[in-house]
N, C-alpha and C positions, 0 to 999 in steps of 0.2 A: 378827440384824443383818447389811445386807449389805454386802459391803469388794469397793469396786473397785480392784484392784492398781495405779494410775498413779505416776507420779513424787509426788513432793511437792508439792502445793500447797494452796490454801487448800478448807476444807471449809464443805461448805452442806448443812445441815442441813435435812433436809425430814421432815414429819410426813406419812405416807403410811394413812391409816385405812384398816381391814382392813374388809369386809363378813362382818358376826356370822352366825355359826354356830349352830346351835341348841343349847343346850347339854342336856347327858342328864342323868338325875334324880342322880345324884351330883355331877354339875357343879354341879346348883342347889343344895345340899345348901355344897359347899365354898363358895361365894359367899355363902349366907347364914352360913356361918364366919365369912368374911372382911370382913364389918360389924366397925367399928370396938367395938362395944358386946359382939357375940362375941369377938373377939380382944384384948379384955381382962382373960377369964376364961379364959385358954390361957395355959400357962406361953410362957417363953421362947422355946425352941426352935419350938412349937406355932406362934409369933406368927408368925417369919421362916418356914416354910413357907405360911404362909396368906399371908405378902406377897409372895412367889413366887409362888404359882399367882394372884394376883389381877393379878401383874404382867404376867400371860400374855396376860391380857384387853386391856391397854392398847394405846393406837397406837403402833404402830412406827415406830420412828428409822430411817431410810435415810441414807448416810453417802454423799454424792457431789459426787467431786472436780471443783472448777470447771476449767476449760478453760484451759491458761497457752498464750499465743502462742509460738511460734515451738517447742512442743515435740508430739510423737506419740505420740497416746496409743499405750498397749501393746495388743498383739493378744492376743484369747483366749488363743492358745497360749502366749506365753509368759507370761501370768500364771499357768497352771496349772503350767509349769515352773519359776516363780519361788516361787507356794506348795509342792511338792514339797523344794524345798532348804531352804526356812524351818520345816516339820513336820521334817523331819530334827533341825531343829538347835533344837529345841521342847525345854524343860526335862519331864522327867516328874512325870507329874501333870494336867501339861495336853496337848492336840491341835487341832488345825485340822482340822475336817470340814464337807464340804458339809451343808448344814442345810436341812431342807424343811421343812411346815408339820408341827406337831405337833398331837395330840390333848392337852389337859392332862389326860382321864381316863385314856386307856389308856396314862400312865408317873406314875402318881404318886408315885414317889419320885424324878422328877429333873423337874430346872427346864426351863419350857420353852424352845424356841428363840426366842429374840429378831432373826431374821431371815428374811428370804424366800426364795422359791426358787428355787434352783440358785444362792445366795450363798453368803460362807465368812465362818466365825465362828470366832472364838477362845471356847473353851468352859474353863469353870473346873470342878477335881473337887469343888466347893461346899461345903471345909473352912469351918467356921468358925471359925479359925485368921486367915484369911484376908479374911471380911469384918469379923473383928474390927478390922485391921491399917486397912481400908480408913475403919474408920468412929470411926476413932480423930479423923482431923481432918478429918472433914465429919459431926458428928455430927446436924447440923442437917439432911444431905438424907434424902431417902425412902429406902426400898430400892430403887426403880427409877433414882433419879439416881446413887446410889454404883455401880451394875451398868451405867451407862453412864458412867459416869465411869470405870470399872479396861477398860470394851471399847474406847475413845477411848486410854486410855495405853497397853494393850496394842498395837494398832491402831499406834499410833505408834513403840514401839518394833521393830515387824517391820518398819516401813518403813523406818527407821533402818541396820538389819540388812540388806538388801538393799541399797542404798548405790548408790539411782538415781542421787541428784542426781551421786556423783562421775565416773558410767559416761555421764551425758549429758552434761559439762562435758567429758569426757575422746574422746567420739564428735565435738562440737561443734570442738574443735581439731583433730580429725585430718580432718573435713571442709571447715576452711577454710583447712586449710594449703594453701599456694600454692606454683606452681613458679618455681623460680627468674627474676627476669626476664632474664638471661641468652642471648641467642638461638644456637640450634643452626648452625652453619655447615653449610651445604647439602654434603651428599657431592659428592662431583666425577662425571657420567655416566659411568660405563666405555664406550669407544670400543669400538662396534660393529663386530667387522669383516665389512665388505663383502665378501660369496662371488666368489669369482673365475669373472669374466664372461670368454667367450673372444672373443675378437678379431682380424677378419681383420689381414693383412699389412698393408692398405693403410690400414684405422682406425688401424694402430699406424706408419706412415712406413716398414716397413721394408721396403729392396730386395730384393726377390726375386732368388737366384741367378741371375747370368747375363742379366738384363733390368734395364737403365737406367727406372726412375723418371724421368716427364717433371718439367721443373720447372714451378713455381706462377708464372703472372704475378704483376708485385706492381702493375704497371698497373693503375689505378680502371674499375671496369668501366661501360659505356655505359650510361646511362639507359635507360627502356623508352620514357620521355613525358619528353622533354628542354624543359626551358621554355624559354617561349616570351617573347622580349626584346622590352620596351616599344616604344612609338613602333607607326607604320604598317610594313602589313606587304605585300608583293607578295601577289598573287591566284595560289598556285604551290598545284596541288592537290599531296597526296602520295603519289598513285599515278600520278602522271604522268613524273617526273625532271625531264632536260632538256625533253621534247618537249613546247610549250605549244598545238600544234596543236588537241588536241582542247580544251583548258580554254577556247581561244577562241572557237571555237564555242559552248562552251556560253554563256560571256559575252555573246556578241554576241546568241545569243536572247534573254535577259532583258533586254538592251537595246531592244531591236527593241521587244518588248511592252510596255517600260516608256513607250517615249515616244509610245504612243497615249494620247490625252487618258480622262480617265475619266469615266464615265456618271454627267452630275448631274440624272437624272433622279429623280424622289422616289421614295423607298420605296413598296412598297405591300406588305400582308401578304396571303395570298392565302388564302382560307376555308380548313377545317379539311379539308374532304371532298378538295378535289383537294392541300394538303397529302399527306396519308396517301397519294394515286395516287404521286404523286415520290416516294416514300420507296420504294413498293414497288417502282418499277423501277430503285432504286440497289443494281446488284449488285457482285459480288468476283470477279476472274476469278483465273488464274497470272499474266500478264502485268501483274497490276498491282498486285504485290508485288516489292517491292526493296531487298536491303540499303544501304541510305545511308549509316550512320554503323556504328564499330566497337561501340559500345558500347551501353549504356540510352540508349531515347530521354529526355529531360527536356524538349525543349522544340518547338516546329513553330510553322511562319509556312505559307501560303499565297497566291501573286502574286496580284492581285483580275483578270488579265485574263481576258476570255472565251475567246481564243480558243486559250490551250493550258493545260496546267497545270502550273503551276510552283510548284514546294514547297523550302522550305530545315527540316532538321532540326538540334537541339543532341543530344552528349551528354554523358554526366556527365565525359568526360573533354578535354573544350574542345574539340571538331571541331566542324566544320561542316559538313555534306552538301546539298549541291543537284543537285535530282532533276528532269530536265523527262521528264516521264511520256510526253508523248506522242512520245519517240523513243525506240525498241523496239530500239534497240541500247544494248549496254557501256557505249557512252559517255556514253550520258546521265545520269549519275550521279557526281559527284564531290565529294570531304572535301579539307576543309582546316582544320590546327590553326591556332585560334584564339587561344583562351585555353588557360590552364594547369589550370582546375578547371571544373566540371561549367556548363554551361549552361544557366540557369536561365527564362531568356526570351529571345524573340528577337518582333519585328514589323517587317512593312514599312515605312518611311514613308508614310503617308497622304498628303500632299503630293506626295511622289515615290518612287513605287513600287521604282524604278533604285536605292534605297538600303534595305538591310537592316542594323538594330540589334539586338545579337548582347550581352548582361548574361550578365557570368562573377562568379565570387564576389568577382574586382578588379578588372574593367575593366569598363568600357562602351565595343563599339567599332563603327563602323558600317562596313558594306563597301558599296562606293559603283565601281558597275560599271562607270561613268562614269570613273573613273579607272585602275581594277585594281587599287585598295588598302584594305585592312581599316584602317580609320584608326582613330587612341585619341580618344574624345572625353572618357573622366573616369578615372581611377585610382583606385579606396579600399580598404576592406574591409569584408569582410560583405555584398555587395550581394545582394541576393535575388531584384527585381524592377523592371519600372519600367513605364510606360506616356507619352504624348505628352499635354501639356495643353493644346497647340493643333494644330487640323486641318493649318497647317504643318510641324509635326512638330519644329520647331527648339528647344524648351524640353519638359523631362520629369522625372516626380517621379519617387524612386526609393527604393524600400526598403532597410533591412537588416536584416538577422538580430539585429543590437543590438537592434531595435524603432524607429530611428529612422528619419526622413523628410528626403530629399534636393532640393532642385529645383536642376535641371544644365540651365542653356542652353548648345545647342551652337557660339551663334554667339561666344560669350566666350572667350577665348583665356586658356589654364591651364589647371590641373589641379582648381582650388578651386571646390565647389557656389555655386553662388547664396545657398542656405539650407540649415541643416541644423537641424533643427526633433524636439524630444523631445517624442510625443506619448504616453507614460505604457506602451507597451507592451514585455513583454518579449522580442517578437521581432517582424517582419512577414514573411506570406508572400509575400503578393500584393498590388499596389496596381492599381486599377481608375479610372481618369477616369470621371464621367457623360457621357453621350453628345451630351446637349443642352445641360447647364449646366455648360460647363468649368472651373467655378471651383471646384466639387465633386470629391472625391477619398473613395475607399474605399481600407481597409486591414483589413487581415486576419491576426490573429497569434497567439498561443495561443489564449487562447479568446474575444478580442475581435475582434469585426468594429464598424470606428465611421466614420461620416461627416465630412471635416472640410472646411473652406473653405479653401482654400491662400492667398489673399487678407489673413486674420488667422493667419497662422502666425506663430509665439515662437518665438525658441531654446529657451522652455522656461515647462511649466503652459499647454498647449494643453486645450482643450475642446472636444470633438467637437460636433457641427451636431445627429448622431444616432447613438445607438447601436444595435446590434440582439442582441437577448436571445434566450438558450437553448440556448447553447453551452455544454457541460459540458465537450468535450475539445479538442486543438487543431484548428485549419479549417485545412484545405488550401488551400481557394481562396474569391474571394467576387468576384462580376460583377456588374454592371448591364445587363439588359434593351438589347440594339443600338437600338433607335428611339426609346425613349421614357424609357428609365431606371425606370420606374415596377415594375420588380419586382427581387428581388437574387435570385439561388441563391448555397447555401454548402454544401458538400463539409467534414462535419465526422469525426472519428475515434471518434464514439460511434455511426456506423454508420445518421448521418441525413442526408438531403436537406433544406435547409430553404427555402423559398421564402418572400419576403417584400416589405409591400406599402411601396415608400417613394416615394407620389407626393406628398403633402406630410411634408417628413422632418422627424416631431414629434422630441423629446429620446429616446425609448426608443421603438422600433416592435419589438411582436411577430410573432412567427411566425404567416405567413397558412398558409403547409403544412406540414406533419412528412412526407417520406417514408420509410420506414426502406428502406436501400440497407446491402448487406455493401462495406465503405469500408475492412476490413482489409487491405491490399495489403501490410504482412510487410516485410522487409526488401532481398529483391533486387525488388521492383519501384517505378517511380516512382508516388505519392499520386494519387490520383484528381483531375480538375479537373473540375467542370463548366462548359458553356461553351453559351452561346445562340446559336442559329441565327439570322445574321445577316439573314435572309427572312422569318423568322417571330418574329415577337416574343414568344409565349407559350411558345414549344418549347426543350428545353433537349437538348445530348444528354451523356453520361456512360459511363465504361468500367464493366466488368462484373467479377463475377466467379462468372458465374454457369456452370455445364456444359452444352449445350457452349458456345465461348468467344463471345461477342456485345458489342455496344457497342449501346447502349440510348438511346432517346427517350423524354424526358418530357414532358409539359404541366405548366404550372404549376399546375394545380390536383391533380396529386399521379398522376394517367393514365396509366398506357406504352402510348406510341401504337405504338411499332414496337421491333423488335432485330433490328439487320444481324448476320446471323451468315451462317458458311457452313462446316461440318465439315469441307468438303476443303482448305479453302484457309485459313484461320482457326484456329488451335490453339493461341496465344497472348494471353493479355490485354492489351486497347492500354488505357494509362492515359492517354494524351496523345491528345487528338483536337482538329481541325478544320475548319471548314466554309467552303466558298466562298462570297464574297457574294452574288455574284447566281446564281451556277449549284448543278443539285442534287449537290456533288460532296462526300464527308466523307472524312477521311484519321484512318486513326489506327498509332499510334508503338505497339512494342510494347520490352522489356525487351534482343532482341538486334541493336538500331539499325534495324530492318525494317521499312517501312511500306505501309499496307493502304492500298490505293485504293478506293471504292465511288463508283462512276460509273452514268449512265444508258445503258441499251446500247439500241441498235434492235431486238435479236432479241427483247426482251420479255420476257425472263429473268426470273427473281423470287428475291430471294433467300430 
């Protein structure tokens, strides 16, 4: 019989048939004893050994404890340590031995094993004494039920004797006793002390022998960039002082050019082939580089006259620089602070040349050379950008940084927009009029670029005319085509060029080119703009960042026609470029206020 050591629980009896063995000629010998009609004619004694070895033959009981939740069974080892303590303490007479299959010929004077192999059994010294005792009140079963009847209460009292259930009732409490909920008060950090740093005299205040310590102003000390107070402001450059001699001169040139009437002859775009000739004789000499402004450039206008050239620059720190190039002295170049924060835009008046509009983060102000004063035309905040929605120049929409849309006429007296108008974005960079249909208006801001009609503008729940798709990161800039409107470039920070067709502007227009352009410009330089060649309608040009340092032309169908570079004179990237309208002249801004001239020279140069 086999006895699996676990706690106590309920037992399931399983009838396990043995596969017969062949038995040998004395086995068959005792079997036909053991016919009931033999063991009739055998005394007493005779009988219970023939119902012994017949019991040998029967199917084996297997004695295996069902499964109880929540407890583990015992491991090999220590059931074999558990039966070692219990044979100990085994009454004599009897023993616990592992028991394997037996032969019932080769021991015929003892009973066989009633279990399998490598099980343990409670074996009796087979007095009959003893199954007298047992068969006292069960006289009604077999020999084989009474011998599993006394292996069951034996069975039962060794498990008793080991005394699981009190060792797991008594484990099961000391696993689930808990600690107090009580909480530990945090020890207090023992203060570290800090190694003694040595320290001059002068870290520590004190007077050196013999030499007086100066004392400390307690005077506020001078601004570096002192703001600059509202209202108009005199035409006083700041590297001039008192003496406005030269500043006059320069003023009176851009007057002088300003009140030539301007060329209303029609555009004409001039073929592709002698395009590319004017590109290639626009070179870069010494002479036509000049620091203008202290700082980044952020922003450049160019005068539309023919006959000199006349540039005004922004930078990020509110100057203003005006550069007349073709006087090859000092003085042709002079700053004057403006605004208080970075200059974001500046253009001529279209109307009248004689006035330049100059957009800081809070002012818009126009300097009007006409009189010698930088005048306030609007005060707010966040302004980013703006543009002119009539060829007058007297009314202009204006971005900000909010996302929102401004329209500022100049000729209204106050400080308050005309409209201020929430078109759904979270910022704008750049707004852009169309060139023929002034009622159109482009905007450009994280990753929207959308067309809107200024005509049906809302304080609020505007819907764009048209959008344009495929913008994953923020755009820098977004333009309209100079003559005709019918294409946009947008300068976006996933490091694409995208050019696109909006001559009838459906609800969504996609992208007619992908160029891929490196548009990473990092943190000390100003965002790439791209900007169309006001001669050529198809031509775009764009800063670089490519070795060595050049400023790049595109075509709109995706082509680099040209790259003005020149290694001697060129070693910075101009983000800010551009172009004269009727003459072949490009200017580009670089990062420490310095700007590149590429002119056409006679000697034929190339660059």
């Amino acid at each position: 019989m086999a006895l699996a050591l676990l706690p106590p629980s309920p037992l399931a009896v399983t009838e396990e048939p043995e596969e017969p063995e062949e038995p040998s000629p004395r086995s068959r010998q005792r079997m036909q004893e053991s016919t009931p009609a033999a063991q009739a004619e055998l005394p007493l004694s005779g009988r219970r050994k023939a119902e012994r070895e017949q019991a040998a033959w029967r199917p084996r009981v297997l004695l295996t404890p069902l499964a109880v939740a929540g407890r583990r069974p015992l491991t090999q080892k220590r059931l074999l340590s558990a039966y070692d303590e219990a044979e100990e303490r085994a009454p004599a007479g009897k023993r616990l031995c592992p028991q394997g299959p037996r032969d019932p010929a080769s021991e015929p004077g003892s009973a066989p094993a009633n279990g399998l192999n490598g099980s343990w059994e409670a074996e009796s010294d087979g007095s009959e004494e003893e199954e007298e005792e047992l068969s006292d009140g069960h006289s009604q079963l077999s020999a084989y039920e009474r011998k599993r009847l006394k292996n069951i209460t034996e069975n039962a009292k060794f498990f008793a004797s080991l005394q699981l259930h009190e060792s797991a009732a008594r484990l099961h409490r000391l696993a689930t006793k808990r600690q107090s909920p009580a909480t530990k008060r945090a020890k207090p950090k023992k203060a570290e002390e800090e190694p003694v740093r040595r320290r001059s005299m002068r870290l520590q205040r004190v007077e050196p022998a013999g030499i007086a310590v100066p004392e400390v102003s307690t005077q506020p000390s001078v601004e570096e960039y002192p703001q600059v107070p509202a209202g108009p402001l005199p035409m006083l450059p700041e590297d001039q002082g008192g003496d406005s001699k030269l500043t006059e001169d320069l003023l009176a040139v851009w007057m002088s050019v300003s009140e030539v009437e301007a060329n209303e002859a029609e555009k004409h775009t001039p073929d592709m082939e002698r395009y590319q000739e004017n590109l290639d004789r626009m070179v870069l000499s010494e002479e036509n580089i000049k620091k203008v402004v202290k700082h980044r450039v952020c922003s450049m206008a160019i005068h539309p006259s023919e006959s000199i050239i006349f540039l005004a620059a922004g930078d990020r720190n509110g100057q203003i620089g005006l550069w007349n190039v073709d006087c090859r002295s000092e003085e042709g170049a002079h700053s004057f602070t403006v605004h208080n924060n970075s200059v974001n835009c500046m253009n001529f008046c279209p109307g009248n040349p004689a006035q330049l509009l100059s957009l800081s983060t809070d002012t818009l102000r126009c300097a009007d050379v006409t009189r010698a004063l930088f005048d306030e035309i609007y005060q707010g905040e966040q302004l980013s950008s703006f543009d002119f929605l009539g060829a007058g120049g007297s009314t202009a929409v204006v971005g900000q940084w909010t996302g929102d849309i401004l329209v500022v006429d100049r000729r209204t007296p106050g400080a308050s927009p005309e409209l201020s108008a929430d078109i759904g974005f979270t910022r704008t960079r750049t707004v852009h009029v169309h060139p023929v249909h002034k009622q159109y208006f482009m905007a450009a801001g994280s990753t929207d670029v959308a067309v809107y009609d200024v005509r049906y503008l809302k304080t609020r729940k505007n819907k764009p005319v048209s959008s344009l798709q495929g913008h994953t990161k923020s755009v820098a800039s977004a333009y309209f085509s100079p003559v005709t409107g019918h294409r946009v470039v947008t300068v976006c920070a996933d490091d694409k060029l995208r050019v696109y067709d909006t001559t009838s502007l459906s609800s969504t227009v996609a992208a007619l080119r992908t160029i891929k352009h490196n548009n990473n410009t990092g943190r000390w330089l100003t965002r790439f703009r791209a900007v169309w060649d006001p001669k050529q309608e198809d031509c775009f040009v764009v800063g670089s960042m490519v070795q060595p340092r050049q400023i790049e032309v595109f075509q709109d169908t995706g082509k680099l026609l040209h790259a003005f570079c020149n290694p001697d004179c060129l070693a910075s990237v101009c983000s800010i470029n551009v172009l004269h309208p009727s003459r072949n002249i490009l200017v580009g801004g670089n990062s420490s206020g310095r700007l590149h001239v590429f002119k056409e020279e006679t000697t034929g140069l190339r660059s």
